[in-house]
C-alpha positions in Angstrom: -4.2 -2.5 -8.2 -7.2 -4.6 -8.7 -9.4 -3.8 -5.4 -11.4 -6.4 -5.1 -9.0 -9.2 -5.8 -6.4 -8.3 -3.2 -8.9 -7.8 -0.8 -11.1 -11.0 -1.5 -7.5 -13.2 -1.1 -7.0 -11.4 2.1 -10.0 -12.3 3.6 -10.0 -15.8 2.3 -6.1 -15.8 4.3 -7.9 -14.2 7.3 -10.4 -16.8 7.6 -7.6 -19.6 7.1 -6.7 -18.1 10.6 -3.2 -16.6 8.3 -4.0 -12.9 9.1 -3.0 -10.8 12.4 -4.6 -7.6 12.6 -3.2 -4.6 15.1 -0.5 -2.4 15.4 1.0 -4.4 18.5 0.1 -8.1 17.6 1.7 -6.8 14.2 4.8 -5.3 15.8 5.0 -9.0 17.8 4.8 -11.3 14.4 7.5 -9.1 12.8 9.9 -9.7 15.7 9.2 -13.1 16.0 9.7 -13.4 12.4 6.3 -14.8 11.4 5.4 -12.2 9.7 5.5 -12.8 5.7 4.0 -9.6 4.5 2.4 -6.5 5.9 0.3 -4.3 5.0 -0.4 -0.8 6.3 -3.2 1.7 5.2 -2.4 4.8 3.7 -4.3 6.6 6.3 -2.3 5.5 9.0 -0.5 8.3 11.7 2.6 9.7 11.0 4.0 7.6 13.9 2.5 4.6 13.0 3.7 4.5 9.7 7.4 5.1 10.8 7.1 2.1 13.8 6.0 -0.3 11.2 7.8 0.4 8.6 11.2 1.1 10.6 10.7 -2.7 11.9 9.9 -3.8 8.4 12.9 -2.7 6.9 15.1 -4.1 10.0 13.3 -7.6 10.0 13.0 -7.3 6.0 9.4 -8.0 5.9 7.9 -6.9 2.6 6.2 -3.5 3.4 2.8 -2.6 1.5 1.0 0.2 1.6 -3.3 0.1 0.5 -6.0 2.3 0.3 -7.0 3.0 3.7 -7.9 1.7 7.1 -11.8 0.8 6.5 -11.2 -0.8 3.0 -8.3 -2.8 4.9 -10.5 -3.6 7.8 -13.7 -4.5 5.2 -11.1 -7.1 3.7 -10.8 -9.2 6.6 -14.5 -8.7 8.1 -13.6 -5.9 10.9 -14.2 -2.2 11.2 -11.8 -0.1 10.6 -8.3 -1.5 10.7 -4.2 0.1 10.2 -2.2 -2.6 9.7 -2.5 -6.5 9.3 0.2 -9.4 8.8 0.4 -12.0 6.8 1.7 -14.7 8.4 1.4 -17.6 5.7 4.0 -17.4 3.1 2.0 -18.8 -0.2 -0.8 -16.0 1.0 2.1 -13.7 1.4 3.2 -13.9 -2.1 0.1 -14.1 -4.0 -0.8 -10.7 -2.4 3.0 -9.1 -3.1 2.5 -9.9 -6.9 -1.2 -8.5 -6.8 -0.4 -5.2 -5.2 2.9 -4.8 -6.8 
């Protein structure tokens, strides 16, 4: 997975205002169906990871996992974040077929 790349299109997506950021406001899109991809850190809690990707795989929302929370939360100009939504589908795929 090409680092920079996935993370420079997420940040271009998050300042398109195409980004949600946080467990709950996650959790929310994915309900709502919004949500076109997410994207959870590999550093995430054990609890966490089974919320997010339980509701991924009932709402079947693309699930991806990346490096870890601060490389995540670099990507979209925050500290440290888990988990972040896409909620723009051409965003959405660009990023499934650079991290797949």
């Amino acid at each position: 997975m090409s680092n920079e790349r996935w993370a420079s299109l997420l940040g271009l997506a998050n300042r398109a205002r195409k980004v949600i950021s946080g467990e709950e406001l996650t959790v929310k899109e994915i309900r709502s169906g919004r949500a076109k991809l997410v994207l959870l850190a590999e550093d995430a809690s054990e609890n966490t990871t089974k919320k997010i990707s339980d509701k991924c795989s009932s709402y079947g929302i693309p699930l991806r996992k990346v490096t870890d929370r601060y490389t995540l939360g670099h990507a979209i100009g925050k500290d440290a974040r888990v988990v972040v939504a896409v909620i723009d589908e051409g965003f959405a795929n660009k990023l499934l077929t650079m991290l797949d």
